[in-house]
N, C-alpha and C positions, 0 to 999 in steps of 0.2 A: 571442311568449310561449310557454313549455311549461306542459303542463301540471300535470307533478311534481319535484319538487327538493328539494333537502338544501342546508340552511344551516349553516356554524361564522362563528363570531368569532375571530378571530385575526390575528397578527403572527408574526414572526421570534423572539420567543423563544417560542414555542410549536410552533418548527418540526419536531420529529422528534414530538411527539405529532400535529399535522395529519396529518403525514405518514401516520406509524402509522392514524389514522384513518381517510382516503382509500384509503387500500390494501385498509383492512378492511372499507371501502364499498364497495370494486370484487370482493374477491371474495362476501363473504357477502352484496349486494344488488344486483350488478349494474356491470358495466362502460358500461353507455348511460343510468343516470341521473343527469342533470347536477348538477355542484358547486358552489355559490357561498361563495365565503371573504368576509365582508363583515371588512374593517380596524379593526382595533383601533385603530391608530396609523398611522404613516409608513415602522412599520421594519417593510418588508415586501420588502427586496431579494433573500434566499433565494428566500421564496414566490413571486415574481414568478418568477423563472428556474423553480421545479418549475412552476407552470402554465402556462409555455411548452411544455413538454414532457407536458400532457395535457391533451387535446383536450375530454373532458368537467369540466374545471374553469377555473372562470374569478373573477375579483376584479369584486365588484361595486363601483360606480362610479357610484352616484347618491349625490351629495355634499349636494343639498338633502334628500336624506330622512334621509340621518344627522344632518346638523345638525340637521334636526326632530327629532328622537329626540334630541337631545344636548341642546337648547333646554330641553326638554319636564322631560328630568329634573332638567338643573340648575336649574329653577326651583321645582320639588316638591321637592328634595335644601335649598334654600334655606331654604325653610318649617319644615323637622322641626326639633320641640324641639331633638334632640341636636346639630344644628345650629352650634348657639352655642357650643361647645366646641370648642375647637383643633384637637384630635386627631379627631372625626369631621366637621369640617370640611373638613380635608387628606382625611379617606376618601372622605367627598362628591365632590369633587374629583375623586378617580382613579374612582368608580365609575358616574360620569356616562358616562364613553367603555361601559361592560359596558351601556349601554342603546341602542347602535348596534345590538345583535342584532333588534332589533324595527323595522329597517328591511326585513324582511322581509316586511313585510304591505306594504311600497311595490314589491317585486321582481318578476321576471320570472316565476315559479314561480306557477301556477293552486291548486296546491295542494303544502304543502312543512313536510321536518320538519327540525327547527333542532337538533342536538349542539352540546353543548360539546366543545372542541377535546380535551378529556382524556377521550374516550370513543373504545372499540373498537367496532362497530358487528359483532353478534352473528349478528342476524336479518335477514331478508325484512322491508321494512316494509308486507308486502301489508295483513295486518291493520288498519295505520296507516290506510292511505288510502284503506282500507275505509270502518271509522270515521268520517273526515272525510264520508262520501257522507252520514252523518247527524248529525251533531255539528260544533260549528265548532272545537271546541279539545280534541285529545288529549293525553292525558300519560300518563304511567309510571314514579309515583314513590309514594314516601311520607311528601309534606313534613302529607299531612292526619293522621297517626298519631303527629306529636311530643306530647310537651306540653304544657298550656298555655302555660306560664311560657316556652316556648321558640319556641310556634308563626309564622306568616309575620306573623301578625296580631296584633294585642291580643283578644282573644277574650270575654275580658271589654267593654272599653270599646265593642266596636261591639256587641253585645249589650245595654248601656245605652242606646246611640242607639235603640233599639226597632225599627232597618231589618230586622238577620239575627239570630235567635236563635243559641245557640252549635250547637248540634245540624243546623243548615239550613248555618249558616258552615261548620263542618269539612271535610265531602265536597267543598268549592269550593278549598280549600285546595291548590296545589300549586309546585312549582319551574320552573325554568328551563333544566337541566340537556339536558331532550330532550321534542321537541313537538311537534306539529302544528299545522297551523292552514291558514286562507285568504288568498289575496291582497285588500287591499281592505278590512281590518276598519281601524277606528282611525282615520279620514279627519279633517279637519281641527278639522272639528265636534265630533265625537265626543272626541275629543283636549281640544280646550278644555272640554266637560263635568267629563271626569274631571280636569283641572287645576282648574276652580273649584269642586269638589266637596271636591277635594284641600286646597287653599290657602286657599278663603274661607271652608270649613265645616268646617275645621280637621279634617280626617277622615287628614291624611299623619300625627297623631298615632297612627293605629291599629296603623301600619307597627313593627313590631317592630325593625327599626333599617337603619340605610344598607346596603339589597340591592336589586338592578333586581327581584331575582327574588320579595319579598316587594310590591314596587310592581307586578308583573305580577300576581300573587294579585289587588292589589285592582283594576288593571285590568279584568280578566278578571268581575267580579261584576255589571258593567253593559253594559247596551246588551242585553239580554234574550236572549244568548248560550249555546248549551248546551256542556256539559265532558262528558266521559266518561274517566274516570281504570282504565287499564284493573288498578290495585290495588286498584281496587272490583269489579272487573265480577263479577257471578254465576258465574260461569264458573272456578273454581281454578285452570284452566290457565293462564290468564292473568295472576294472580296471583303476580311472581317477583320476586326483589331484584336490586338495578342495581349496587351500590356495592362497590368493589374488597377495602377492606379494613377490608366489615362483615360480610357476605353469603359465603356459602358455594357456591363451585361447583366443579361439576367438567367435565374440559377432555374433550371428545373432534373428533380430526382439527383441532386448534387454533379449536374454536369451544366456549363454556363455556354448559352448562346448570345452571338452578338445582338446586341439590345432593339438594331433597328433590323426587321426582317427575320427575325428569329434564325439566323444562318450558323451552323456548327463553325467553332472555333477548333482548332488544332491544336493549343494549349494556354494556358494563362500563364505569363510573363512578370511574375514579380522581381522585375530588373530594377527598381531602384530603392529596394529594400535589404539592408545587410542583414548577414548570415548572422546575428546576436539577435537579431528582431525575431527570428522563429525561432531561436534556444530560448529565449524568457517564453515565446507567447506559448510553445510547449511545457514551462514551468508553470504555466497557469495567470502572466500577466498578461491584461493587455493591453496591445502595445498599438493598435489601432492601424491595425494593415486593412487594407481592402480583401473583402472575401475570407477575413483570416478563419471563421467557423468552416469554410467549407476547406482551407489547406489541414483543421486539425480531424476535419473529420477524414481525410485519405493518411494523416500521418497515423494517424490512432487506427487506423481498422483493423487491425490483423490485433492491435491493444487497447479493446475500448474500455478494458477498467483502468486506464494508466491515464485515458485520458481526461485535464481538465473538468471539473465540475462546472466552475465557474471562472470567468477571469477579473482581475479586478487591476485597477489601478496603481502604478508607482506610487510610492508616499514621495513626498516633498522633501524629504530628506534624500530617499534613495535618487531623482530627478539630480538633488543639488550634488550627491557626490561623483553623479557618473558626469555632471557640466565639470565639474571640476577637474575630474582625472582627463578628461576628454581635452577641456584647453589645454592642462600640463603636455600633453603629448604632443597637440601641434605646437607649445615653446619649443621644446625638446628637439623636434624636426627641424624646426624654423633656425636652432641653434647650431645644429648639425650642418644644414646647408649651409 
């Protein structure tokens, strides 16, 4: 076992952001702390070959703990109202594999923080696993500052069940994005609790709609567990935004601090950018992401002759066949449901 490690989820089509990722692991935290890619899927023949070639990353390959995590949510995913409708149905479906991430608490790592494969890694996570020496779950986001109408939870309806008032719910409120935690939480026990809690006491209604990451929110509320969300902490240093293209920062020696205070950020969040936007903008288009020269300069380092000269613009043609083929697929959907 080690005692610290970093977790993504990922496949082959998420390969130049991994990439991008790992690299920006290796310089901004460290070339000797170990990487585990836990599979999305099967299509992982790129990835395979880059983890041949570095020695601190490797694919994890406990098959009974994914399928526990894969079990676990397709049978809470089964139960939600929205359920019975077609089209979140098919969501259900694909978003069963995004709760492999949480095979993590079965892994090799003593103590370990989990990215999303569409994050630059900013910071030292000494902070992090600091934290962890008193707390069992860190995070660093601001999924508890939405609205209601929009929050992880129904905020309202568990506030009627009389367990969490809304004021006590909020601060527990978080994503999935980037985390810490322990090896060993979640054991089989514990697991079926929150599944009959979920299912027989109709409580997967609170879930605001098919996300692993709004089911981790209410995982995370039991087992008499502490959070520390460091967009709470007392401390305004601490206090920074994550998200590529919400958040304001500026770049220095290609690592970005939040813009007001010059305060270290922990990673940049390109969470509303699909996985085709950095396959072109690595084929040299661009595609007009925020920060995108600074994601090709960590994709490219280890290959800066591979990288981009320049990027240049869609033609009007290629724009008009990818609107095209793009409407055809939601008819196709929309025919299906």
């Amino acid at each position: 076992m080690n005692s610290h490690g970093i977790y993504t989820l990922a496949n082959d089509v998420v390969y130049d952001q991994v990439i991008a990722l790992i690299n920006s692991i290796e310089v901004n935290i460290g070339t000797d702390i170990p990487i585990c890619i836990i599979p999305y899927d099967d299509r992982l023949t790129r990835l395979k070959q880059e983890i041949a070639t570095r020695d601190n990353v490797s694919l994890y390959d406990n098959h009974e703990s994914i399928q526990r995590w894969e079990n676990f949510a397709r049978e809470v995913w089964s139960a939600h109202p929205l359920a019975q409708q077609k089209r979140f149905a098919a969501l259900a479906a694909m978003r069963v594999r995004f709760q492999r991430r949480y095979a993590a608490f079965d892994g090799p790592f003593d103590k370990f923080v989990v990215y999303d494969a569409d994050c630059l890694a900013m910071h030292s996570l000494d902070r992090v696993f600091a934290k962890l020496e008193t707390y069992d779950f860190v995070f660093d986001d601001w999924e508890h500052k939405k609205p209601i109408e929009v929050a992880a939870l129904d905020l309202k309806a568990v506030e009627k069940s009389g367990i969490f008032p809304i004021e006590e719910l909020r601060p527990k409120l978080h994503c999935s994005s980037f985390w810490g935690s322990k090896r060993g939480f979640f054991n089989a026990e514990e697991l079926a609790y929150i599944q009959d809690r979920l299912i027989n006491q109709n409580e997967v209604s609170w879930l605001r709609g098919i996300s692993e990451a709004f089911l981790f929110s209410y995982m995370t509320l039991w087992g008499d567990r502490s959070l520390f969300n460091f967009t709470l902490s007392p401390n305004p240093q601490d206090r920074t935004g994550n998200c590529a293209d919400a958040d304001k920062f500026i770049e220095q020696d290609k690592v970005l601090y939040n813009q007001e205070g010059l305060k270290p950020i922990h990673r940049i969040h390109y969470m509303n950018y699909p996985s085709i936007d950095f396959t072109r903008l690595c084929q040299g288009e661009d595609v007009n992401l925020y920060h995108q020269d600074l994601f090709l300069y960590y994709r490219f380092l280890k290959q800066p002759d591979q990288k981009p000269l320049e990027l240049k613009k869609p033609s009007l043609g290629v724009k008009t066949n990818r609107f095209i083929q793009k409407t055809m697929t939601k008819i196709k959907k929309k025919l299906v449901n």
